[in-house]
N, C-alpha and C positions, 0 to 999 in steps of 0.2 A: 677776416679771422673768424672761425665758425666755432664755436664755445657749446660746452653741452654737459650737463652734470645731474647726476642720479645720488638718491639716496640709498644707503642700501641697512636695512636693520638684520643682524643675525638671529640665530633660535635662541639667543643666550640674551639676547637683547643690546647689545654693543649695536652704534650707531657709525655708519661707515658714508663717509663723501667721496663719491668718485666720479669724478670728470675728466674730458677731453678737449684737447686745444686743436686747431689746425688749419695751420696758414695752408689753404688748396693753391694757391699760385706758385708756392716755393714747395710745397710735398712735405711739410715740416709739419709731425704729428706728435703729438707726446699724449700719456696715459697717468693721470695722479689720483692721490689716495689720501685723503688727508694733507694736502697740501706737500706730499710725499711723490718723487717722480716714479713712476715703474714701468716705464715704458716708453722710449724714444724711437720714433720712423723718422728717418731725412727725406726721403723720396717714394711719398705715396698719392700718387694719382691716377689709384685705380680702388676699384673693391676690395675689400680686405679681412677679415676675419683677425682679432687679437684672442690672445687667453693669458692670462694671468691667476696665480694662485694669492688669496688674502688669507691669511693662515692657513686651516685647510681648506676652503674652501675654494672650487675654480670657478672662475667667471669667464666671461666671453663680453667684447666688444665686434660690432659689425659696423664696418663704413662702405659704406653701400653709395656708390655715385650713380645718379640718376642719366635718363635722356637727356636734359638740358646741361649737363654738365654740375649740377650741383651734389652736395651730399648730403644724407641721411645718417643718422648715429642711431643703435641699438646698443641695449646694452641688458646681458643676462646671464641668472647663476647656472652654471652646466649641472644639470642632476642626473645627468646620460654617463658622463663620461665614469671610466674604472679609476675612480681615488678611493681613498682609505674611508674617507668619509661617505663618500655615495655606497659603498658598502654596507656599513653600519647603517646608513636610512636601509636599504635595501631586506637587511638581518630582522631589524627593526621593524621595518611592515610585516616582512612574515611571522614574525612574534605575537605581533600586533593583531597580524588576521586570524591566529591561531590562537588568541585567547578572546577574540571577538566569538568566530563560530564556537570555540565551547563556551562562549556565556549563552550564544543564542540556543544554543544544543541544548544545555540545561533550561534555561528558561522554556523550550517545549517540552520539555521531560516534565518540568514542573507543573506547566499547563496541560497536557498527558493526563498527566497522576491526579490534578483535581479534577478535570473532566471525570476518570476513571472513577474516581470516587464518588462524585455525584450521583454519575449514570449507576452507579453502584448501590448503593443510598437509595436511590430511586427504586432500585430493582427492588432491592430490598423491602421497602414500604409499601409498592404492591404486592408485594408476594405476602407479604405478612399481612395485608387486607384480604385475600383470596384466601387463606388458609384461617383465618377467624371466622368470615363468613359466607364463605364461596362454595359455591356446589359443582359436579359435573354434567358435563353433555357432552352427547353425543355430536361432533362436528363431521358435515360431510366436505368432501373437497371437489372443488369445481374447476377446469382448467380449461381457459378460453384462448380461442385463437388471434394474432393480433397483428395489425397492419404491417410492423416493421419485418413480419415472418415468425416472428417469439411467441410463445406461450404463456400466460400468465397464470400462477395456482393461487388458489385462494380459499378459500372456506366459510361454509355458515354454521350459527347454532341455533336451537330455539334458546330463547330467554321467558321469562315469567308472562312479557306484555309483546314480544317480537322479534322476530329472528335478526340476530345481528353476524354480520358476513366482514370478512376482512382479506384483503388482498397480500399475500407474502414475497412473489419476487418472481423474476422471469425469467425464462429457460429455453433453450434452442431447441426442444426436443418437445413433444407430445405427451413425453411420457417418461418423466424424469422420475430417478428412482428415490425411494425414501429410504430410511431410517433404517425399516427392517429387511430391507434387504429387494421389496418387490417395485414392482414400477406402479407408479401416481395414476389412478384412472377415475373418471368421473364417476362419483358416489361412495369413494374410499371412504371409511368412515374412524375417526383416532378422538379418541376422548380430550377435553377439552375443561379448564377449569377457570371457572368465571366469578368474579365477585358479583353479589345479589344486588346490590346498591348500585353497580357501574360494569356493564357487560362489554365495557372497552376495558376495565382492566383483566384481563381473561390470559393462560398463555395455554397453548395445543402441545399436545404430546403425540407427535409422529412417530414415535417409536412404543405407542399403548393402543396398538389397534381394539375397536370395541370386538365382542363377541362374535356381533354379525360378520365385521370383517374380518377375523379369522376364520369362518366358515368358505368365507370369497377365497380368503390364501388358500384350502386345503384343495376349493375346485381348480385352482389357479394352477396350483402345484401337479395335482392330478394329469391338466390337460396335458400340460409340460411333459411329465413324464413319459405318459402315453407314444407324445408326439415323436421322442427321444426314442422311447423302449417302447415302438407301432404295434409288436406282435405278442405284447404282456397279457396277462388277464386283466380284467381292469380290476374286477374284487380285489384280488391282489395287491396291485399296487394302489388301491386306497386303502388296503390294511398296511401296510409299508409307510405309508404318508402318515394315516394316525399315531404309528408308532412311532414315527420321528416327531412328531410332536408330542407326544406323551413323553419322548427321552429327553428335546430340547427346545419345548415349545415353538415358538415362532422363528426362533434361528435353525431348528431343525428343518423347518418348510425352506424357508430362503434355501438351505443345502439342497435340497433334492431340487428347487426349481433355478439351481445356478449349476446343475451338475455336469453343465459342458462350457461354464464359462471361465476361464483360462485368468489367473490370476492377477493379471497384468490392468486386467477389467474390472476385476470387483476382490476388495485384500481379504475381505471377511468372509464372503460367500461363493466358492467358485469349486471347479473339480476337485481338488486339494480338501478341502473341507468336505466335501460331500463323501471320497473316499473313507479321510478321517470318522467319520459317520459310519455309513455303512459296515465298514471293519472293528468298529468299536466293542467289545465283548459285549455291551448292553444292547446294543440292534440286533446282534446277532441270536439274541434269546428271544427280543420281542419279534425277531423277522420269525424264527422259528417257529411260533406260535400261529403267523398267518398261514405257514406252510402245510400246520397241521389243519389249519380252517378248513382248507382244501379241497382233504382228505375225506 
């Protein structure tokens, strides 16, 4: 006679005895619950699979007959099967997983927002040290070539005791464009504001070219144009060129040296703009005026 009994405790905490009887020479099988029958075989001398429901829950017994003729007993709650209750776990996890990821959701937001603020704060406290005691320079930019095939840009200043250089970030191109509009080349030069006490705290303005380098953008712009419009005068269109910057400083340069690039290229500076420019009632007084240079 082969005897076999399992404990079984619910999620409510009720404690459940459920065992199996079974004479294998006569096939005589039974299934109890509490000293409770719920399940009688007369003729089982094979493998077998039971299920039985204990409130709602469904269980499963397996009688499993071995090579040698003996049996094995399994016994387990079905949390596969479509009951009312495997349902509700089912409702329930996804409840469950959907108020986990928005706690973890929020909790990055949270962590987010104090980062945020720190690096904020931070920003903050240097910049209000550079602006009590900080002065300007001149920074040039340097752009080196580098194993992976990238470009890396970077820049130096003079300081009070020694030039200090910092590296910005790397670019697939030779000649990645700035700020204002023209492309990055070795010796570009953009003002640059540094605390006197700590010339690591410093930040670069790529969009405040110094003096000199607007003279770079006017020859820049020039060559450009020329190259454009081969059979111009050149007087000419560097009186054209100073007059676009006289009407829109350094965005007016970018316009005449973007004036065949298609806006798909550049939002700010491209044909569209440069027309915009040139047709503008104010060019067209200050063009007038080279026209009379001419004369």
């Amino acid at each position: 006679m082969n005897r076999k009994r399992w404990t079984y405790i619910s999620e409510t905490g009720s404690r459940s005895n459920i065992g199996i009887i079974h004479n294998a020479s006569k096939g005589q099988f039974m299934i109890y619950c509490n000293k409770k029958v719920v399940l009688v075989e007369f003729k089982l001398y094979e493998s077998k699979q039971f299920s039985f429901f204990l409130d709602d829950e469904l269980f499963k017994i397996d009688v499993i007959k071995t090579a040698n003729n003996t049996y094995e007993y399994a016994f387990k709650v079905d949390l596969e099967a479509k009951t009312p209750l495997n349902a509700e776990r089912t409702q329930l996890k996804k409840t469950t997983l959907k108020k986990s990821i928005l706690a973890i959701v929020s909790s990055l937001a949270i962590v987010a927002i104090i980062i945020s603020s720190v690096l904020w704060l931070h920003t903050q406290r240097y910049r209000k040290a550079r602006q009590a005691n900080g002065v300007f320079a001149a920074a040039q930019v340097y752009i080196a070539p580098q194993q992976s095939g990238s470009y890396s840009l970077g820049y130096s200043f003079p300081t009070k005791y020694s030039n200090h250089t910092h590296q910005v970030e790397y670019y697939r191109t030779p000649h990645p464009m700035s700020p204002t509009g023209f492309p990055f080349y070795d010796g570009d030069e953009f003002y640059v504001q540094y605390a006197l006490n700590d010339a690591s705290n410093h930040e670069i303005f790529f969009d405040k070219p110094t003096e000199q380098q607007i003279e770079t953008y006017k020859r820049r712009t020039l060559q450009q144009h020329l190259i454009i419009n081969a059979n111009s005068d050149t007087a000419y269109c560097q009186c054209l060129i100073e007059k676009a910057y006289t009407i829109q400083k350094v965005d007016g340069l970018a316009r005449f040296y973007h004036q065949e690039t298609p806006p798909s290229q550049h939002r700010k500076f491209n044909i569209k703009t440069y027309k915009e420019l040139i047709y503008s009632d104010d060019f067209k007084k200050e063009a007038d005026k080279c026209l009379n240079a001419r004369k």
